[in-house]
C-alpha positions in Angstrom: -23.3 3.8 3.9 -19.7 3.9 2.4 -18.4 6.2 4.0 -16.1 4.4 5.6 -14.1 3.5 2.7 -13.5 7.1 1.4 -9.7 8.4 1.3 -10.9 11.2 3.9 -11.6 8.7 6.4 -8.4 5.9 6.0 -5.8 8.3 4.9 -4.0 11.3 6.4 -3.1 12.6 3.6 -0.3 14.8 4.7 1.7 12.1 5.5 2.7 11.1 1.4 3.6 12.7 -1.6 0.8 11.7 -2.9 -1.5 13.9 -1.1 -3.0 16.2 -3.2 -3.5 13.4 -6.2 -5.5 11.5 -3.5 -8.1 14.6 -2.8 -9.2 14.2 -6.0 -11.2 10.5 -5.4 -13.1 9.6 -3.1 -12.4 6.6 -2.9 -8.6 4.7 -3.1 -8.3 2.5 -5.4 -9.7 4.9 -8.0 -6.4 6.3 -7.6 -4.8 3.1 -9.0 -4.9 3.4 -12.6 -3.0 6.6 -12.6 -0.1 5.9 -10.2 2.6 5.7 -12.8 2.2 8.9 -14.3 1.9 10.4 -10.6 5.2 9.8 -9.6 6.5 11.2 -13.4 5.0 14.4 -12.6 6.3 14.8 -9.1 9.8 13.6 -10.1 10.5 16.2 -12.3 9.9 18.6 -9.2 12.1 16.7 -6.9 15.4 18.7 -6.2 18.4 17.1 -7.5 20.0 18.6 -4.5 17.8 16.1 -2.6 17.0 13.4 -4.8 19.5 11.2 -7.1 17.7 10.6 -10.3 19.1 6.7 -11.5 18.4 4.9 -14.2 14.5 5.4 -16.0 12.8 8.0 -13.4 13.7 6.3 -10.3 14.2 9.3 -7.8 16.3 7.9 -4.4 16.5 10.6 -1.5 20.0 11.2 -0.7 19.5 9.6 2.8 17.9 6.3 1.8 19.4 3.4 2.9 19.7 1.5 0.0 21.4 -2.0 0.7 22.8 -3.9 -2.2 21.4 -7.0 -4.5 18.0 -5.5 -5.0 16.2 -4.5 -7.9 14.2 -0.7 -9.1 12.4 0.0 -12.1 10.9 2.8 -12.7 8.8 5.2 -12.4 9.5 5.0 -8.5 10.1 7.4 -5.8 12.3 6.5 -2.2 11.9 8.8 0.1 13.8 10.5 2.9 15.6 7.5 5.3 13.9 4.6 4.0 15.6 1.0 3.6 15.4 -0.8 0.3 17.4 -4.4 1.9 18.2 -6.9 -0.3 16.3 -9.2 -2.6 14.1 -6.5 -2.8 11.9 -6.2 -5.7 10.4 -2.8 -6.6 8.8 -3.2 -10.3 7.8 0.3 -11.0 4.9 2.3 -10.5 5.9 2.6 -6.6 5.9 5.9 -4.8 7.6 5.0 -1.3 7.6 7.6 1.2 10.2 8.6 4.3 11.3 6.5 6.8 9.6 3.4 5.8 11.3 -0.5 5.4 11.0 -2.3 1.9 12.8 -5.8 3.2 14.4 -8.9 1.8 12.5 -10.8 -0.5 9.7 -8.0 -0.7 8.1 -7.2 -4.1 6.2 -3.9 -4.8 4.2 -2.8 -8.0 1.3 -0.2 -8.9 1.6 0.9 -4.9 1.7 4.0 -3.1 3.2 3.7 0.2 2.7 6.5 3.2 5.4 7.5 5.1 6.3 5.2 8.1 5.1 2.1 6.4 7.0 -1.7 7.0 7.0 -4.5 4.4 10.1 -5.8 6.0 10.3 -9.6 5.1 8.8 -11.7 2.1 5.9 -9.2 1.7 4.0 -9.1 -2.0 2.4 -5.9 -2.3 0.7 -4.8 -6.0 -1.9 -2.4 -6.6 -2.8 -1.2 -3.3 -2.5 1.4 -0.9 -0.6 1.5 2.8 -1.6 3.9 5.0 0.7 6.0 7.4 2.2 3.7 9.9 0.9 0.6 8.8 2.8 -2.7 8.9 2.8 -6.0 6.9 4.1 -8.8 9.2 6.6 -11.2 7.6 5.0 -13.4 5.0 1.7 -11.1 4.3 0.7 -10.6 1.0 -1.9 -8.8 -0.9 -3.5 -10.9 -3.5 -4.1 -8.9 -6.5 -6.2 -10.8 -9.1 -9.0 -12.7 -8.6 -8.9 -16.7 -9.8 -11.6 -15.5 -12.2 -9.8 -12.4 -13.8 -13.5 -10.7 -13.1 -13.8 -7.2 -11.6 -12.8 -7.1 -7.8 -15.8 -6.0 -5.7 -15.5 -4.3 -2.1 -17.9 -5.5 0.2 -19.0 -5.2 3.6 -22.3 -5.0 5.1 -25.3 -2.7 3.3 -23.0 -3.3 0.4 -21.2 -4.5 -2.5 -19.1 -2.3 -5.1 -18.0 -3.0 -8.7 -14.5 -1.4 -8.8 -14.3 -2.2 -12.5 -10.7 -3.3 -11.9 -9.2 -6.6 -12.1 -6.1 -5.4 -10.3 -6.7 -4.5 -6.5 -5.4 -5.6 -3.7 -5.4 -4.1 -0.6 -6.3 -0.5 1.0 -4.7 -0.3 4.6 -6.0 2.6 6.4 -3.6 4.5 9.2 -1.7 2.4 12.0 -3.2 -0.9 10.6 -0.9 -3.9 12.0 -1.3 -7.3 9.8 -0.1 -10.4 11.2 2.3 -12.7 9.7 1.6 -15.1 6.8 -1.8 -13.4 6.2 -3.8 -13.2 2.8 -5.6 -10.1 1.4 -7.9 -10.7 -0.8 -8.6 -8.8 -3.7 -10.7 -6.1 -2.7 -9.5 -5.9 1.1 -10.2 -2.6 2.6 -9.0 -2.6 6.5 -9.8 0.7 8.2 -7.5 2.8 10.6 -6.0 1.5 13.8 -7.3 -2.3 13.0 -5.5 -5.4 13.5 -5.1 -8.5 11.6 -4.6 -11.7 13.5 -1.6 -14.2 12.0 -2.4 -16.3 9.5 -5.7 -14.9 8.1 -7.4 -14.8 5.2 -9.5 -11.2 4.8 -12.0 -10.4 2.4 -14.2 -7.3 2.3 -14.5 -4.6 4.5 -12.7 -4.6 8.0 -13.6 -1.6 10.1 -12.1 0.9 11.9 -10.6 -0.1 15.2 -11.2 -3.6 14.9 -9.3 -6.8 15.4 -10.0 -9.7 12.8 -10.2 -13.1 14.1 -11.3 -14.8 11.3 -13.9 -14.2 8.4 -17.0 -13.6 10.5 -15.2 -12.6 13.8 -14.2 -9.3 14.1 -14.1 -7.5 17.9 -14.1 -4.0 18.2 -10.7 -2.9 20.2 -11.3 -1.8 23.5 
């Protein structure tokens, strides 16, 4: 029945640093909690001869773009040709893989990103997960904590899951595309190769190859 939201069937998992971490969950944001001391461990492996180690355990690969007047806390990873632009805001806990786009304006914390991955403009993204070529249009966010400050739950239909956290924001499977000035809800999990129309608010499950209307109408991609 939940299959669908398993790390084995979002993730390729070859495609971030983060890899091996994620085989052992079975589900993504289980992985959440232990980001931080993740990107520790595999910092101290990095080569120097690749990596520039600045300030607290940030690690910047020496061909990362990274423009001026932005911010990086650590523990945080930048991979191989990946832009940091400015006003970017990365607040620690962020393992960002190669090639990818963190843009002006954009804030990450508690994330890992695949490789390939755009948050190019005014993108909020905290405790979540970003699949391998997936792309936040400008504006999209992931809300984080609920109004409540209760658990998040993951639902969809045939069920509803107490994560236990009340920090998750989004899980966005492979090659998902999310339209600009959209809301994830806490608890968002959008499987691989769906689409998110502008200006949406998502809740809950989305599945795989799908294209989200609105809450309650979701067509499969042809």
């Amino acid at each position: 029945m939940t299959d669908c939201l398993t790390i084995e069937s979002l993730y390729s998992l070859d495609k971030t640093l983060a890899g091996d971490y994620l085989k052992g969950f079975t589900y993504p944001w289980e992985a959440l909690k232990g980001i931080g001391e993740l990107i520790l461990s595999l910092g101290a492996t990095l080569s120097l001869d690749e990596y520039d180690k600045q300030g607290e355990n940030v690690w910047i690969h020496k061909s990362a773009k990274i423009y001026p007047n932005n911010y990086i806390a650590g523990p945080a990873i930048i991979g191989a040709r990946t832009e940091v632009r400015p006003g970017a805001f990365i607040r620690g806990n962020a393992l960002v893989g190669e090639d990818c786009v963190v843009g002006n304006s954009t804030e990450l914390k508690n994330v890992i990103i695949f490789d390939h991955v755009q948050v190019p403009h005014y993108n909020y993204v905290g405790d979540s997960i970003l699949g391998h070529y997936s792309h936040m249009g400008a504006g999209s966010i992931t809300s984080n904590v609920k109004a409540d400050k209760t658990p998040v739950h993951v639902k969809g239909e045939g069920f509803d899951i107490d994560t236990g956290l009340k920090k998750f924001g989004a899980m966005l499977g492979d090659h998902v595309e999310v339209g600009c000035n959209t809301v994830l809800n806490p608890g968002t999990v959008v499987g691989k190769n769906s689409n998110i129309y502008p200006v949406s608010m998502v809740r809950g499950y989305v599945p795989e190859g799908s294209i989200y209307k609105k809450q309650g109408e979701v067509a499969v991609k042809n």
